[in-house]
C-alpha positions as CSV (number, residue, x, y, z in Angstrom):
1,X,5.0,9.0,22.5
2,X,7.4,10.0,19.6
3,X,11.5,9.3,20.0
4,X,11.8,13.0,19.5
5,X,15.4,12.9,20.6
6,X,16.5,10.2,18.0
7,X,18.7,11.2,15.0
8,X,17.0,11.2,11.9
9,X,19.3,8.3,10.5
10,X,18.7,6.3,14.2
11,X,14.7,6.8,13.7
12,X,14.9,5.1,10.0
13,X,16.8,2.3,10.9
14,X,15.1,1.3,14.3
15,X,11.2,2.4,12.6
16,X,12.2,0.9,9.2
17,X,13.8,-2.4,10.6
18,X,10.0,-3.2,12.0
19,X,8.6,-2.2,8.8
20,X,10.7,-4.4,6.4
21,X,10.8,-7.5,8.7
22,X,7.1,-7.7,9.2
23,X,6.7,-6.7,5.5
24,X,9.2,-9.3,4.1
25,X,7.1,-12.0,6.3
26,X,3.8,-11.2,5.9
27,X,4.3,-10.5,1.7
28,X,4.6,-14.5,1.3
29,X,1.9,-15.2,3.6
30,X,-0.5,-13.4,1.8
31,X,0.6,-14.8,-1.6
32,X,-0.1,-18.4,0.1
33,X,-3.9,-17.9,1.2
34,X,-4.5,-16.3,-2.7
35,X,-2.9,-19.3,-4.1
36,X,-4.9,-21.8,-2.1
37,X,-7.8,-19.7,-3.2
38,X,-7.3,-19.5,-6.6
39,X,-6.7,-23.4,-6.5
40,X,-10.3,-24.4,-4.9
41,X,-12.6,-21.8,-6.3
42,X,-13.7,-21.2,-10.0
43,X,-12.2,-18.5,-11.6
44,X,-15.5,-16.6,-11.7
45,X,-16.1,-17.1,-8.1
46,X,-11.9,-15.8,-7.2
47,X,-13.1,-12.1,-9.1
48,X,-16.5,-11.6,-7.4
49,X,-14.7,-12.4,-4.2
50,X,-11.7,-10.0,-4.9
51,X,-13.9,-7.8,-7.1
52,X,-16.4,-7.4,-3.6
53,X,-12.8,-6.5,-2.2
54,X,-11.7,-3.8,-4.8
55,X,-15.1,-2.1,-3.9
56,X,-14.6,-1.9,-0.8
57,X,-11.4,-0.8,-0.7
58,X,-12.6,2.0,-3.0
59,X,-15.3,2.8,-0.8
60,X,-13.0,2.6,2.1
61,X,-11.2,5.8,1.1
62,X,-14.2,7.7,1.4
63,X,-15.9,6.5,4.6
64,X,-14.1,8.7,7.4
65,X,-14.2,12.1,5.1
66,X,-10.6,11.9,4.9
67,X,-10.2,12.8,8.7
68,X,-7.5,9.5,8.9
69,X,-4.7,11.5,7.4
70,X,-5.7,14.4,9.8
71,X,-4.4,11.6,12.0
72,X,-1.2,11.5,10.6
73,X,-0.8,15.2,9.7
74,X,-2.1,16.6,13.4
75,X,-1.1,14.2,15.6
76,X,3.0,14.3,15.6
77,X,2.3,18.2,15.9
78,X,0.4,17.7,19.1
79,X,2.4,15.1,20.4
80,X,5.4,17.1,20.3
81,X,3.3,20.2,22.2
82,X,2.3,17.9,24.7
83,X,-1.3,18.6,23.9
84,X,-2.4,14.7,24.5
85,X,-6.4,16.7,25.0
86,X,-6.1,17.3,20.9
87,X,-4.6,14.0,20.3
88,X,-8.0,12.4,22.0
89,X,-10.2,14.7,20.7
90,X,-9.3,14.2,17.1
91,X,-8.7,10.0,17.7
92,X,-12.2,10.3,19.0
93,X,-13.4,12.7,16.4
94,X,-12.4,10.5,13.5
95,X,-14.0,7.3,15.3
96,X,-17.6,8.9,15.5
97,X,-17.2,10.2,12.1
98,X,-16.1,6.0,10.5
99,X,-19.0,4.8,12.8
100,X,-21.9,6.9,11.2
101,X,-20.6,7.0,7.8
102,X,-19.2,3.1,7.7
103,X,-23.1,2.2,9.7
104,X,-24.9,4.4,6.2
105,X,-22.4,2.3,3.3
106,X,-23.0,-0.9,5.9
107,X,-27.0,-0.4,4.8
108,X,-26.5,0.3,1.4
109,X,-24.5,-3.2,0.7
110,X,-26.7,-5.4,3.3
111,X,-30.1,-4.1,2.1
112,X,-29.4,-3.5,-1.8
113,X,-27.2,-6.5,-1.7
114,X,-29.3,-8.7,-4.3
115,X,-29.8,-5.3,-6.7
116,X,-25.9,-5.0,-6.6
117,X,-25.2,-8.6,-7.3
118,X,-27.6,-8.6,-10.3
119,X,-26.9,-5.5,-11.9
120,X,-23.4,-4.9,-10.9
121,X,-21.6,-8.0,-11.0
122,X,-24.1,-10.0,-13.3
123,X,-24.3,-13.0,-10.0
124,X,-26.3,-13.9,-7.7
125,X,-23.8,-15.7,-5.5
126,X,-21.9,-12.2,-4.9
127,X,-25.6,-11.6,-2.9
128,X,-24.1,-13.1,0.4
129,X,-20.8,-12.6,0.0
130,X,-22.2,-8.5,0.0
131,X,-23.5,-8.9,3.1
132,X,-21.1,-10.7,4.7
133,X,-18.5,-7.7,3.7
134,X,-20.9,-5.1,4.6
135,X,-20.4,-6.4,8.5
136,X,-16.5,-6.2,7.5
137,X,-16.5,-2.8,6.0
138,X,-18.3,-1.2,9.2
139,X,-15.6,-3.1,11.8
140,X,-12.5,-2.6,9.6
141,X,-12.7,0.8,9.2
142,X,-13.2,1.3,13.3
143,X,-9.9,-0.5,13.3
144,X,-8.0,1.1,10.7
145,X,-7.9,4.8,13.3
146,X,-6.1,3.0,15.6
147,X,-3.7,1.3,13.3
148,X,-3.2,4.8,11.3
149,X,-2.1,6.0,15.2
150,X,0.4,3.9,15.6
151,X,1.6,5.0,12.1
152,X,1.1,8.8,13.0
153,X,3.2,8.2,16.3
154,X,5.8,6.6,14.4
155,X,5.1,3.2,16.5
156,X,6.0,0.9,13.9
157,X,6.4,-2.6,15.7
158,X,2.5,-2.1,16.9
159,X,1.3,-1.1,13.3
160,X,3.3,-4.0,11.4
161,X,2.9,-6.4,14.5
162,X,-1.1,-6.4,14.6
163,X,-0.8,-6.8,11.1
164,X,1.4,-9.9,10.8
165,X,-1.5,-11.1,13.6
166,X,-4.6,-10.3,11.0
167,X,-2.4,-12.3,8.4
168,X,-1.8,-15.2,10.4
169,X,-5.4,-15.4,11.1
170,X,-6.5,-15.4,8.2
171,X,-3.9,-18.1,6.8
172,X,-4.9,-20.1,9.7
173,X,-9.1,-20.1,8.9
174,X,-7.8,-20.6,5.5
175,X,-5.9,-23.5,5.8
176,X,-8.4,-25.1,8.4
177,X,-11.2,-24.6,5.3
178,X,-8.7,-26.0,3.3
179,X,-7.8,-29.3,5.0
180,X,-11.5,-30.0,5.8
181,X,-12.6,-29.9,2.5
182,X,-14.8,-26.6,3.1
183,X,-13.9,-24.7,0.3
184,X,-16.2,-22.4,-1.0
185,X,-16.5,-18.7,-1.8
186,X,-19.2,-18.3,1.4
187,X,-16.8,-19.7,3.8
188,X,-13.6,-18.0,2.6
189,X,-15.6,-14.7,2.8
190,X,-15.8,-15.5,6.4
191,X,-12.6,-15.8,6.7
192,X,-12.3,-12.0,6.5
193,X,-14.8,-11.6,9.5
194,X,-12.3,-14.1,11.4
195,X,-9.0,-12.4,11.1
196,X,-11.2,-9.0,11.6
197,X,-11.8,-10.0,15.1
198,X,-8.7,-11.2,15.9
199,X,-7.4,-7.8,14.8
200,X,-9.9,-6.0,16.8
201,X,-8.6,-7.6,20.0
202,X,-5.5,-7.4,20.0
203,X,-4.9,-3.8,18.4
204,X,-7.3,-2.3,21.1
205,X,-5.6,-4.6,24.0
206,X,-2.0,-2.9,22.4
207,X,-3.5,0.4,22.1
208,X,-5.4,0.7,25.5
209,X,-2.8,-0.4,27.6
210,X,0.4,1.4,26.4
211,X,-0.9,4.9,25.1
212,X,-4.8,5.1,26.3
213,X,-4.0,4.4,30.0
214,X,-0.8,6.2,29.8
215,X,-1.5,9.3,28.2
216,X,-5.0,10.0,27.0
217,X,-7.1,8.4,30.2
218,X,-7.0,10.8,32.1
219,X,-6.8,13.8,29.8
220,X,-10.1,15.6,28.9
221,X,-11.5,16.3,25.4
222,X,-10.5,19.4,23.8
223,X,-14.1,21.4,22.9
224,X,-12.2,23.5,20.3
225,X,-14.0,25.3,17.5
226,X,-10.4,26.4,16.1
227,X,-9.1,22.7,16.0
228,X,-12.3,21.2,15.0
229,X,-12.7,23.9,11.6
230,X,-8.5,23.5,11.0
231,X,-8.8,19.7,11.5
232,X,-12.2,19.3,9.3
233,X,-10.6,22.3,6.5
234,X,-7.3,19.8,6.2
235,X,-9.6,16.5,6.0
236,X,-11.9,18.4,3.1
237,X,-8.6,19.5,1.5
238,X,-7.2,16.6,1.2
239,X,-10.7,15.3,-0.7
240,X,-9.5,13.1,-3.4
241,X,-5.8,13.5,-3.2
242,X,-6.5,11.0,0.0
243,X,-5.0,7.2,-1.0
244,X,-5.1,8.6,-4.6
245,X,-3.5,5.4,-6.3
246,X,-5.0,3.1,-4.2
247,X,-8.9,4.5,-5.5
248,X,-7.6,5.1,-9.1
249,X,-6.2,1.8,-9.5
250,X,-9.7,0.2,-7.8
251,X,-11.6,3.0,-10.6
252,X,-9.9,1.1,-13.5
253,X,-11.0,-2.6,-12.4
254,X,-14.2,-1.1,-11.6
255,X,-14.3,0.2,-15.7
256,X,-13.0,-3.4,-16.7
257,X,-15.8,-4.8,-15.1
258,X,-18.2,-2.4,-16.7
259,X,-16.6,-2.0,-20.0
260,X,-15.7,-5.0,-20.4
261,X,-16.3,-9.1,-19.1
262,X,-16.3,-10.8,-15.2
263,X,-13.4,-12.9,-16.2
264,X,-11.4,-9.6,-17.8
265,X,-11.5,-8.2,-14.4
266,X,-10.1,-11.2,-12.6
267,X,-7.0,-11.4,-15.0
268,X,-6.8,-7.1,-13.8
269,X,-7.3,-8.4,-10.5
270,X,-4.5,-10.8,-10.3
271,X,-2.1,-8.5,-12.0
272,X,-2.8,-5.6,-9.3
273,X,-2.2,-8.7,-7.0
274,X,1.3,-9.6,-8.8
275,X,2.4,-5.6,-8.8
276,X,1.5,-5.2,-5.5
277,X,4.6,-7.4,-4.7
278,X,7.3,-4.7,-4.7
279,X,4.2,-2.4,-2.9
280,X,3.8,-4.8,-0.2
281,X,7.7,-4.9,0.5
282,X,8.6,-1.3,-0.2
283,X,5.6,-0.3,0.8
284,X,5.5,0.5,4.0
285,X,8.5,3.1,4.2
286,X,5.7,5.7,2.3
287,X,3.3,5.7,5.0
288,X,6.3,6.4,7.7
289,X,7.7,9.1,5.7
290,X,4.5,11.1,6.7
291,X,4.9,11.4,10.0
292,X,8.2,12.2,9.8
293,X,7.8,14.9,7.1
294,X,5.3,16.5,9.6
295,X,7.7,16.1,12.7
296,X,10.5,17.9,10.7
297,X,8.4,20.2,9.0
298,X,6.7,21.9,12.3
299,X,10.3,22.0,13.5
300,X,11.4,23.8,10.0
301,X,14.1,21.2,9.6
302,X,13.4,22.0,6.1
303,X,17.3,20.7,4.9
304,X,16.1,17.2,6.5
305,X,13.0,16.4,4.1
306,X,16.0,17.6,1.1
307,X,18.0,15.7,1.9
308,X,15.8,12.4,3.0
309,X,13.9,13.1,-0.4
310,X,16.8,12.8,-2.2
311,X,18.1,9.8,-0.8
312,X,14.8,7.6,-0.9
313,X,14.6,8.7,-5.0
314,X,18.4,7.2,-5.2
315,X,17.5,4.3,-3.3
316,X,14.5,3.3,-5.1
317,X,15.5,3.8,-8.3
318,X,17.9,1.1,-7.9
319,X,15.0,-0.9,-6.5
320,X,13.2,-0.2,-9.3
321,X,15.8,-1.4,-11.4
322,X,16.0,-4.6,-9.6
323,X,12.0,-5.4,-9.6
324,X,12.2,-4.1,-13.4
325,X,14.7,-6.3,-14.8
326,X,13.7,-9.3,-12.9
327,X,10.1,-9.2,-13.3
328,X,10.5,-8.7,-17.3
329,X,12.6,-11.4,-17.3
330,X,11.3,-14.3,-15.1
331,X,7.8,-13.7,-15.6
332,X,6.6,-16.6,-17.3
333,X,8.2,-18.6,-14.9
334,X,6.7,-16.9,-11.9
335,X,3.8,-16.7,-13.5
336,X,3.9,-20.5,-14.1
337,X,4.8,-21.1,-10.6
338,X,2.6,-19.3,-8.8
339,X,-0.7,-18.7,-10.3
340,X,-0.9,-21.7,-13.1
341,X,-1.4,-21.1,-16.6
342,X,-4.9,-19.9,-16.7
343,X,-3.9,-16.5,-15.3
344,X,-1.0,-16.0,-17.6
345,X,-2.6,-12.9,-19.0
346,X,-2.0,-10.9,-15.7
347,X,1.8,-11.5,-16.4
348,X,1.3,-10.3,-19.4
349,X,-0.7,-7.3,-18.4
350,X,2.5,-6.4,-16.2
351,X,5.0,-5.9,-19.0
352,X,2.4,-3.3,-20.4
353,X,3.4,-0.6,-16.9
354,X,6.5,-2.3,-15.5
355,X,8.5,-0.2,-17.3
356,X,7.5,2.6,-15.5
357,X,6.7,1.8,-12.5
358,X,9.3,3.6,-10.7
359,X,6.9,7.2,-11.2
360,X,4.5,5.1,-8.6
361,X,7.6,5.0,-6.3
362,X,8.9,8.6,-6.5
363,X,5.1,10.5,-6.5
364,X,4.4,8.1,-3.7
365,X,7.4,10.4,-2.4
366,X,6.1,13.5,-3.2
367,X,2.7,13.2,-2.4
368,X,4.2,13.1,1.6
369,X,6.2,16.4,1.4
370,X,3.0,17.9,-0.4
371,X,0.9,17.2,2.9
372,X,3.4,18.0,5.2
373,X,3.7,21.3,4.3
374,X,0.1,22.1,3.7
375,X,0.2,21.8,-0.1
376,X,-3.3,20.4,-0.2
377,X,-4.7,22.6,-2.7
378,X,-1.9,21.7,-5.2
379,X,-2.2,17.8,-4.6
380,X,-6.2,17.8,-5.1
381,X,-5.3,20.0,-8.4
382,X,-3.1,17.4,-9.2
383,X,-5.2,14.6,-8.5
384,X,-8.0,15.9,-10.0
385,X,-6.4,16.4,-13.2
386,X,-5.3,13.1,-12.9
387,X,-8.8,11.7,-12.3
388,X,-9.9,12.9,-15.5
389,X,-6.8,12.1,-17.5
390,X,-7.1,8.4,-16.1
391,X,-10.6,8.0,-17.1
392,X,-10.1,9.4,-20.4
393,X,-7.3,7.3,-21.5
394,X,-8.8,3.9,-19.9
395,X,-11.9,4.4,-21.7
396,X,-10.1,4.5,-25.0
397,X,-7.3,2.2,-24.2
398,X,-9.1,-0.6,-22.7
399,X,-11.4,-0.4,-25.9
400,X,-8.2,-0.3,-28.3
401,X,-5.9,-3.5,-26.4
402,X,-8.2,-4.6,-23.9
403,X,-7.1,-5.0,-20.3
404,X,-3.6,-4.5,-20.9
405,X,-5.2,-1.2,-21.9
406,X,-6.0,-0.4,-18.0
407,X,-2.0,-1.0,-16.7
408,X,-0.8,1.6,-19.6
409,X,-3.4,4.1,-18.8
410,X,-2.6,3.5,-15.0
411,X,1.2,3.5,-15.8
412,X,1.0,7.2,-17.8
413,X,-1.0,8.5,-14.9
414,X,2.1,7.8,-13.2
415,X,4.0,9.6,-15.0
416,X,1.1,12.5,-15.2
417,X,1.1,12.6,-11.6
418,X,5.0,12.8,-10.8
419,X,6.1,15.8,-13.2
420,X,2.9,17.7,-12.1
421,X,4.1,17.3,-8.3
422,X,7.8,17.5,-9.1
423,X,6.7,21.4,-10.6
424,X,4.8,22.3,-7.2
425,X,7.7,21.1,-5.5
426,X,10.8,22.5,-7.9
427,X,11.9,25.3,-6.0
428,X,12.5,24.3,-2.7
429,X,12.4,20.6,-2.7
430,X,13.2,19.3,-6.6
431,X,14.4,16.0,-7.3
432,X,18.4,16.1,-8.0
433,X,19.4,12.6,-9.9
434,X,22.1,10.5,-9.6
435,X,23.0,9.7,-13.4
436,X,26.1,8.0,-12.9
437,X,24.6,6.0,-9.9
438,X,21.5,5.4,-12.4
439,X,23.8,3.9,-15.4
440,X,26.0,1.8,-13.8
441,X,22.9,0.2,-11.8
442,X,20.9,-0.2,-15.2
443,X,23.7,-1.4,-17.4
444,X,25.1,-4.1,-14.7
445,X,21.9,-5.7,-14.0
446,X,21.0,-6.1,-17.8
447,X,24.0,-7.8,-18.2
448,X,23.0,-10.0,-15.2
449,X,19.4,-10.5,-16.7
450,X,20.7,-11.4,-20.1
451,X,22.8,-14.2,-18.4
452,X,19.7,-15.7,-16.2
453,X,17.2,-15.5,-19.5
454,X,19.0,-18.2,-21.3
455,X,19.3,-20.2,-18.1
456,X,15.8,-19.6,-16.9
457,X,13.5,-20.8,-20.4
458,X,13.3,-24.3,-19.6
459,X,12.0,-23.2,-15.9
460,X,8.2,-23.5,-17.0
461,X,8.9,-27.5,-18.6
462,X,9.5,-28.6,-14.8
463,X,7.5,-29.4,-11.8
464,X,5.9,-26.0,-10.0
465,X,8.2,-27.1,-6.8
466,X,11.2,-27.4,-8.7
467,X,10.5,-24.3,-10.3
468,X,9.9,-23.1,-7.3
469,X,13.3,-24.2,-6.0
470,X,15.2,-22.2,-9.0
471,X,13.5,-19.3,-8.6
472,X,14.3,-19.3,-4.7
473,X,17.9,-20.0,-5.2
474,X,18.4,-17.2,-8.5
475,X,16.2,-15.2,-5.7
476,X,19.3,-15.3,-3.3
477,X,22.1,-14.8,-5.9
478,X,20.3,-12.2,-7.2
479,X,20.2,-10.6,-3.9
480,X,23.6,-10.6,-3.1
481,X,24.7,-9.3,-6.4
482,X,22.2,-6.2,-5.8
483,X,24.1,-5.9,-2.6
484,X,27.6,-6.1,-4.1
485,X,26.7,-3.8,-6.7
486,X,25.5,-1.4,-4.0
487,X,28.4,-1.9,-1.9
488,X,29.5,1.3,-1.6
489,X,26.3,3.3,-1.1
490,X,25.4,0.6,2.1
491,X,29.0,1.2,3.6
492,X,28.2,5.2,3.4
493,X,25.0,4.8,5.1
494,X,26.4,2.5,7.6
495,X,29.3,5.1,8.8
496,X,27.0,7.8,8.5
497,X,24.7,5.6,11.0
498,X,27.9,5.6,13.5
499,X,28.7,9.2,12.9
500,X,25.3,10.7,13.9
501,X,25.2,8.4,16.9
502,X,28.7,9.4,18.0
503,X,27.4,13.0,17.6
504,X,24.4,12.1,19.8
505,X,26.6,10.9,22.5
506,X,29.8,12.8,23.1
């Protein structure tokens, strides 16, 4: 199932080329169906919608009792041993285990649906939007095992591929409620149960006929107390530290909405939307590092996760450098562009944690080696600590500056959550820096920046599609000056590329 005999340089570019393509596709597609959204429906109806979301995406990390990153911790292990009767036993496992837990939070939203909508978000048109989502929740969790073992497998053409299919279908029920005048927050909510079932099909057609039928068919389930007890202790372990930023950042529009108004959490809303931008195209490469950490680590390659650490905190700290500069920059103008002026306070909400944003990136990092090698204890101490900072400081920032009060507290738990991790891991796998690498990135692309702000004022006094135009074509140049910049480090990994397969080959 996995390329086992691939070099580790090989297995990034050939996994991560299907992770970036998809991602770099699907990123714009998404940004389309919210735009046509937010351009029919009321403001107050685009939060309960998205705020319906956030909760269950919150809840969503809790349903399977963590036994999806099992998934991806167990299952290159076995796959390597040849022990396709564990692989079953634990795919089946975690399916029973979504099914009863998914089937108990399905009742609790479809039969307290008109409590929630009342008390919790203050309207009673969120009442059948609640149930409509509570069918969603139970189905798209069912799903989500079999997309995590494409992930866990490293197979990343089927995990990116069914997802480009979900987006399409949901662009396409969008635009047909769209062009016949159907827009409303009811049908658009439906439009969730659409692409749902498209996803369904075709990532059970995917998975039954090239791994089910070829590997696990005729295999029988492993009755194990030993793997059952290490399986359940690992899913326990993991507890909280499980999609840790995902939850916290779905805890602090949860306190907006209690602390504070409906329409404050739509502005948070859109901002997570907006930062999610760099997420959704860098994004993917965090949940592939798992598997791979695991592969390496039950082979002790222990050199390998140095030295792929190393180069993933060099590389996206010249990311984040890019994203930084351009976002603090241009962001009235994208903000102008994409989302009209009403939601110009989630730009402004950015500038309060784009600054350090990067810590997202390199604990994202982190918190993969800390799995791999069985730190779990560590990353729910960590995690834990960082629960109770984050609430803390949200409560008295959000009181003291408002929203923007929610992206500081969220950007210092960052930070909180990085140096805490970076001491569990100093010893064998610390973070060694790159300052020269660091300053000449940083000064260069300031100098940039300063040059395309006093071109780039006047973008927000022209039509949206012109702007739209500008931005596109500053997009591009901006581009190939990252690349120039970076010449060098691309030309390194492009003859290292051709060394290790020579290697492989003679």
């Amino acid at each position: 199932m996995i390329e086992q005999h691939a070099t580790l340089t090989e297995k990034f570019l050939k996994k991560g080329f299907w992770l970036y393509l998809f991602s770099f596709i699907i990123a714009p597609l998404w940004y389309i169906i919210k735009i046509i959204i937010s351009w029919e429906l009321r403001v107050e109806e685009v939060w309960i919608l998205y705020g319906i979301i956030s909760l269950i995406t919150l809840l969503s990390g809790f349903s399977d009792f963590w036994m999806t990153e099992s998934l991806k911790k167990f299952i290159p292990q076995y796959v390597i041993e040849k022990r396709y009767d564990k692989v079953k036993t634990i795919l089946f496992l975690t399916i029973i285990i979504q099914l009863f837990t998914s089937f108990l939070i399905f009742l609790l939203f479809y039969f307290w649906a008109e409590f929630i909508a009342n008390t919790y978000f203050k309207d009673s048109v969120a009442i059948e939007v609640l149930k409509i989502f509570s069918i969603f929740f139970i189905w798209s969790n069912i799903s989500q095992v079999i997309s995590t073992f494409f992930l866990a497998i490293q197979d990343t053409f089927l995990n990116k591929i069914t997802e480009f299919i979900r987006m399409i279908a949901l662009l396409s029920f969008t635009i047909w409620i769209f062009v016949l005048n159907k827009s409303s927050i009811i049908n658009y909510s439906y439009a969730w149960i659409f692409w749902l079932v498209i996803w369904i099909i075709f990532t059970y057609i995917f998975f039954h006929f090239k791994y089910y039928k070829k590997y696990l068919k005729w295999v029988k389930l492993s009755i194990d107390k030993e793997l059952f007890k290490i399986v359940f202790k690992y899913a326990l372990l993991v507890l909280l530290s499980t999609q840790a930023s995902t939850i916290l950042s779905q805890i602090d529009m949860q306190m907006i909405i209690y602390l504070l108004w409906n329409k404050d959490a739509w502005y948070y809303t859109n901002y997570l939307s907006i930062i999610s931008i760099p997420i959704m195209i860098i994004g993917p490469i965090f949940m592939f590092l798992f598997p791979v950490f695991s592969e390496m680590y039950s082979k002790w390659e222990i050199e390998k996760i140095k030295l792929v650490k190393n180069i993933f905190v060099k590389i996206f700290l010249a990311i984040w450098i890019a994203f930084n500069t351009m976002f603090f920059v241009l962001w009235p103008a994208i903000a102008y562009t994409l989302f009209w002026e009403k939601f110009i306070d989630s730009w402004v909400i950015l500038r309060y944690s784009v600054l350090l944003f990067i810590f997202n990136f390199l604990l994202q990092i982190n918190w993969n080696i800390l799995a791999s090698i069985w730190k779990i204890k560590e990353r729910l101490k960590i995690v834990s600590i960082g629960i109770i900072f984050n609430f803390i400081t949200n409560i008295i920032l959000i009181k003291l500056i408002w929203v923007y009060g929610a992206a500081l507290a969220t950007s210092f738990w960052w930070v909180l959550i990085w140096f805490l991790q970076e001491k569990v891991l100093w010893n064998e796998y610390k973070t060694n820096l790159d300052f020269k690498f660091i300053f000449n990135n940083l000064s260069i692309m300031t100098i940039v920046w300063t040059i395309i702000y006093f071109f780039s004022w006047n973008l927000v006094n022209i039509s949206r599609v012109d702007s739209l135009i500008y931005l596109f074509i500053i997009w591009l140049i901006y581009f190939w000056l990252f690349v120039i910049i970076n010449y060098k480090e691309f030309r390194f990994f492009i003859l290292e590329i051709k060394r290790l397969r020579n290697d492989k080959h003679s």
